[in-house]
VOVEX-283672 format. One record per residue (C-alpha): residue number from 1; residue in one letter; x, y, z. Coordinates in Angstrom, 3 decimals, decimal comma. Layout:
<atoms>
<num->NUM	residuo->A	c1->X	c2->Y	c3->Z> $
...
</atoms>
This chain:
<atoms>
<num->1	residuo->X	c1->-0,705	c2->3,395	c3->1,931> $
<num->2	residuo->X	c1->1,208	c2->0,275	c3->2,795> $
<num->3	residuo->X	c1->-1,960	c2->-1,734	c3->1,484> $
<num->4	residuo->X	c1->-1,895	c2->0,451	c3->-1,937> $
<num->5	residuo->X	c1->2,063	c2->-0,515	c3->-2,080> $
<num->6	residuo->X	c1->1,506	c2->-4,571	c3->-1,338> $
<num->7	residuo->X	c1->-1,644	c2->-4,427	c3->-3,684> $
<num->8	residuo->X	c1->0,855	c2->-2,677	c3->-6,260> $
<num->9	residuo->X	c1->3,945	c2->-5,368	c3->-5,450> $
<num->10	residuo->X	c1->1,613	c2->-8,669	c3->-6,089> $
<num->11	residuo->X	c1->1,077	c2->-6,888	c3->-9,188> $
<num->12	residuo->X	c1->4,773	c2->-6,591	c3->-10,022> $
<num->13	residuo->X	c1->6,404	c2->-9,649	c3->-8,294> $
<num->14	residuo->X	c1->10,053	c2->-9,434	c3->-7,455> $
<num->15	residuo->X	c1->9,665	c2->-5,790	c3->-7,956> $
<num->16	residuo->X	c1->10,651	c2->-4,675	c3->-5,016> $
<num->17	residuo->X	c1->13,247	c2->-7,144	c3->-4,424> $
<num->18	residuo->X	c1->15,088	c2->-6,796	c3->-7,513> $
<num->19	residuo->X	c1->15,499	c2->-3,100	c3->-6,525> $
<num->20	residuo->X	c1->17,709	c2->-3,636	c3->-3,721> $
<num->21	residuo->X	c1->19,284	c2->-7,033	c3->-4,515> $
<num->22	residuo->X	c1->21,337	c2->-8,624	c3->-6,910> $
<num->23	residuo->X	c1->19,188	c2->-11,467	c3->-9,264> $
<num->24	residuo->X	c1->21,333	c2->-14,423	c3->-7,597> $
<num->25	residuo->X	c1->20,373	c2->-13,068	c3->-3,927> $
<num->26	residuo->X	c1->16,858	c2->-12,544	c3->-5,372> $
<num->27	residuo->X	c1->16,824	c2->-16,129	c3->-6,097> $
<num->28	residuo->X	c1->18,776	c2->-17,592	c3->-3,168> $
<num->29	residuo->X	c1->16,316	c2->-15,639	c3->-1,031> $
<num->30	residuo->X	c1->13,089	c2->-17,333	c3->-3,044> $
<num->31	residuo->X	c1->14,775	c2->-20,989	c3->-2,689> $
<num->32	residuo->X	c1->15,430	c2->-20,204	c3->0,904> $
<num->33	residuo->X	c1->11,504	c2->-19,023	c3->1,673> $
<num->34	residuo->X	c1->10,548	c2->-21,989	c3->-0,370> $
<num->35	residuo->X	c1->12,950	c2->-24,468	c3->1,498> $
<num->36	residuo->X	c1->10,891	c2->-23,055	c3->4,895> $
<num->37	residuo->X	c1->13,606	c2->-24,747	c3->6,949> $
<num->38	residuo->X	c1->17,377	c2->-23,402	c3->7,466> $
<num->39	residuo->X	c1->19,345	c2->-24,843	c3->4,915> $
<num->40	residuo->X	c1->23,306	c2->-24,924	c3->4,052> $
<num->41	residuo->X	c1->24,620	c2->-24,050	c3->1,152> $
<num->42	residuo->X	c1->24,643	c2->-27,602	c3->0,123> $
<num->43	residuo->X	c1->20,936	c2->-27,475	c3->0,667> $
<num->44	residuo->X	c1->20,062	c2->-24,367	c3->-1,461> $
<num->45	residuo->X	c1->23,245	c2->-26,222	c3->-4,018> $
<num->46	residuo->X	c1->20,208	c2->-28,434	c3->-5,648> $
<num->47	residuo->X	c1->18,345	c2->-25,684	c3->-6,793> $
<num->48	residuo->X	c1->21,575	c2->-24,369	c3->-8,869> $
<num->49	residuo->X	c1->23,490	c2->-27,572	c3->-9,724> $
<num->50	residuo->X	c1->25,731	c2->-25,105	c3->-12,513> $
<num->51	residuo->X	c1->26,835	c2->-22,321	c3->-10,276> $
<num->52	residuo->X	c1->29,772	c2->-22,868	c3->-8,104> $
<num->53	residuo->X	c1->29,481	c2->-23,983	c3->-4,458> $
<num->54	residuo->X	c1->31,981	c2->-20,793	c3->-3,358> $
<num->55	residuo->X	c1->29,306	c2->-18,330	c3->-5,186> $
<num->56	residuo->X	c1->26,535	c2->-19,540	c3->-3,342> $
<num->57	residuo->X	c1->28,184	c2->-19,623	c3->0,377> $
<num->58	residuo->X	c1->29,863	c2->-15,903	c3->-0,820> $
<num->59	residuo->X	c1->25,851	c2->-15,143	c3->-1,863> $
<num->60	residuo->X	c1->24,277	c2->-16,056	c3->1,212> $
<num->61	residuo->X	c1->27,110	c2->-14,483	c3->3,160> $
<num->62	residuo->X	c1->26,529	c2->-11,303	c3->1,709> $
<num->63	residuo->X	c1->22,560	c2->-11,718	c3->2,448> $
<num->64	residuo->X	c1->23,833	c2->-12,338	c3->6,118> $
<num->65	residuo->X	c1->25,739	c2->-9,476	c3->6,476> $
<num->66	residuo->X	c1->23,168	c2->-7,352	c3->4,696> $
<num->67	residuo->X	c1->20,766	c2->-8,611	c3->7,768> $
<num->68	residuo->X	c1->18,462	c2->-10,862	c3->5,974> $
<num->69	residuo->X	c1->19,830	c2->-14,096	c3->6,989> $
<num->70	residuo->X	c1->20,092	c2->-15,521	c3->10,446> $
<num->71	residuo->X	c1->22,867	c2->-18,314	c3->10,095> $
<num->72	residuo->X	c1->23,652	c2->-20,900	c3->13,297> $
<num->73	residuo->X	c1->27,014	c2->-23,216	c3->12,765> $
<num->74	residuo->X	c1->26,084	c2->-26,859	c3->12,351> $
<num->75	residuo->X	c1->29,486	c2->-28,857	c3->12,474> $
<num->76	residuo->X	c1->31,531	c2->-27,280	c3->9,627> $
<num->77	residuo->X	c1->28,750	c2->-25,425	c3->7,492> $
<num->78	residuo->X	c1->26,457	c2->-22,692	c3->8,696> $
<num->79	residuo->X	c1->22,185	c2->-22,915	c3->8,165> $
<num->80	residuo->X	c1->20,711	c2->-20,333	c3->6,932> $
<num->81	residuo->X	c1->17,235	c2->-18,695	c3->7,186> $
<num->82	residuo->X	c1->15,142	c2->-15,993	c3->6,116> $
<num->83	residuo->X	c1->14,744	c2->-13,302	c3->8,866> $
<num->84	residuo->X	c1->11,448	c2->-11,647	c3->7,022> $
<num->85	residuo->X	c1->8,894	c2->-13,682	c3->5,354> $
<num->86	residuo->X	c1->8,867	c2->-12,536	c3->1,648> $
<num->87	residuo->X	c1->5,784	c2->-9,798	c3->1,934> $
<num->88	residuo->X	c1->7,633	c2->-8,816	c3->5,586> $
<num->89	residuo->X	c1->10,696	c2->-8,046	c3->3,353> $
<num->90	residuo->X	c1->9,001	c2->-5,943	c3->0,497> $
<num->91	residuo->X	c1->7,253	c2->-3,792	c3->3,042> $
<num->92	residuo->X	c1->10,222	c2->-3,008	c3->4,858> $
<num->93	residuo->X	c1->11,805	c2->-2,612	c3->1,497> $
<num->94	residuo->X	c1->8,847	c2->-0,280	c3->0,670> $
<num->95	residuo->X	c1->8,867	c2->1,333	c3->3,872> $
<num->96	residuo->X	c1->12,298	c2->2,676	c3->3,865> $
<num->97	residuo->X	c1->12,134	c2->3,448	c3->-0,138> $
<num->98	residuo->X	c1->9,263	c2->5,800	c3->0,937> $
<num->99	residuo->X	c1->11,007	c2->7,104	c3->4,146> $
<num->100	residuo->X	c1->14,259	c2->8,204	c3->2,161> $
<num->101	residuo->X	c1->11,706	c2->9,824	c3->-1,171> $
<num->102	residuo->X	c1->9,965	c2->11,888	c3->1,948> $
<num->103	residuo->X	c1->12,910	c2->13,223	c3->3,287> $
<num->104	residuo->X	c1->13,202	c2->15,809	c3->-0,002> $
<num->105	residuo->X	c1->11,904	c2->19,165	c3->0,462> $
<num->106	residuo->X	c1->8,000	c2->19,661	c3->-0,405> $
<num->107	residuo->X	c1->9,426	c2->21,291	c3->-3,908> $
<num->108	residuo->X	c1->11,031	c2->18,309	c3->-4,609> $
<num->109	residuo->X	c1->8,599	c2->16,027	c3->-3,891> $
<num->110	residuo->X	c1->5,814	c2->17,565	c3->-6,550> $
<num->111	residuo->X	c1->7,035	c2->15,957	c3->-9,904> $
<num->112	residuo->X	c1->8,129	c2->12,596	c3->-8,369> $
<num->113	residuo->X	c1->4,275	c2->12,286	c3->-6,849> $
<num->114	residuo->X	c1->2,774	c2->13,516	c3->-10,374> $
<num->115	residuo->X	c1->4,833	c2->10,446	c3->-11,805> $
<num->116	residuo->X	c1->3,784	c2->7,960	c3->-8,851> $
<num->117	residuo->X	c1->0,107	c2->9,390	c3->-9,631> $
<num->118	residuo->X	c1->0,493	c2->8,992	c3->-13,346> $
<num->119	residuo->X	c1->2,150	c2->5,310	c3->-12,572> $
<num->120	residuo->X	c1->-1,009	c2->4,286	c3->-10,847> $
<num->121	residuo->X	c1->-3,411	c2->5,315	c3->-12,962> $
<num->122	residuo->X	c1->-1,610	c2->4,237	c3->-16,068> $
<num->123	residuo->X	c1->-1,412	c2->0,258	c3->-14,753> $
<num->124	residuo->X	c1->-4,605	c2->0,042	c3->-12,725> $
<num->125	residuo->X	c1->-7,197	c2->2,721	c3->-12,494> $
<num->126	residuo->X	c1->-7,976	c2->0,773	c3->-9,281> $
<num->127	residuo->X	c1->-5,095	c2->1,894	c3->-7,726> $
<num->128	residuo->X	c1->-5,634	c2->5,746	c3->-8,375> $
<num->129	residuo->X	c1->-9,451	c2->5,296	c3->-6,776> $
<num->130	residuo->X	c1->-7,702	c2->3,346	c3->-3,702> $
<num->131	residuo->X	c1->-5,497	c2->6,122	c3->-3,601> $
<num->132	residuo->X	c1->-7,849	c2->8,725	c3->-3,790> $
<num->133	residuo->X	c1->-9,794	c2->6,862	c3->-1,115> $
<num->134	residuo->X	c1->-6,429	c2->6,759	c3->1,097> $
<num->135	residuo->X	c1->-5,555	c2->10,564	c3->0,726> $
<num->136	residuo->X	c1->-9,624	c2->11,625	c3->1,467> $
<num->137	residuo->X	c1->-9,775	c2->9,352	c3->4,287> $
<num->138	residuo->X	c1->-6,169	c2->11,357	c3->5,626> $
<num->139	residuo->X	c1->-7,538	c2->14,457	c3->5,532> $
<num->140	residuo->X	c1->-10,923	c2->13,440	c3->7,375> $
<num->141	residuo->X	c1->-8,714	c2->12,079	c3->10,228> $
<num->142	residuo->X	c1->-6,799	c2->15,340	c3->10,220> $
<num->143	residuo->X	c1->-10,017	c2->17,440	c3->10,270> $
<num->144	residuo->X	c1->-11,427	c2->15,651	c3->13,276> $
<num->145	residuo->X	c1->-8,440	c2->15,673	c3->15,351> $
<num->146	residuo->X	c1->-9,303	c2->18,272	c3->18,758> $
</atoms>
């Protein structure tokens, strides 16, 4: 599945970001993964010469304590850097979207995988076949297991 999901995420950049972060941690997060290197807030300051110096250390802070940042003190300022690359970070993302939907009872679960099936096949019939292929190949492992 996680294949189907990344396939389904290039598709829809900043898709799965944008779900769990604000658009100005969305975008210090991109700068940062561009950057490649820890940077301080002056740093990651060129990339948004109108916002205000305090909203971008209080932004990154906030990505720190959220656990997405690793930050190291370098005199008076603090570097920051990514922990996950970018598709590291939208699988994990994924992974525990997908880990909270499963925890529903079976019930539940019926109408939100009609829309998910519906979803797929409405923006890329590719998808649905992959999908298809996924679920077949699933129940062939389960059938051969002793």
């Amino acid at each position: 599945m996680t294949a189907l999901i990344q396939r389904w995420l290039r598709a829809n950049p900043g898709q799965g970001l944008a779900a769990a972060f604000g658009e100005l941690e969305v975008r210090m997060l991109e700068s940062l993964w561009r950057r490649g290197a820890p940077s301080s807030v002056r740093d990651v300051r060129e990339d948004y010469p109108d916002a205000a110096y305090t909203t971008l250390m209080t932004t990154l802070d906030r990505l720190y304590r959220k656990g997405v940042l690793e930050r190291q003190r370098s005199g008076r300022a603090f570097l920051y850097k990514t922990r996950y690359t970018r598709p590291e970070m939208e699988a994990l993302l994924t992974a525990n979207a997908i880990d909270a939907f499963l925890r529903h009872e079976p019930d539940a679960l019926r109408p939100a995988l009609s829309f998910l099936v519906d979803a797929f096949g409405t923006r890329d019939h590719g998808l649905l076949d992959e999908l298809e292929a996924l679920v077949r190949e699933r129940r062939d492992r389960e059938t051969r297991k002793p």
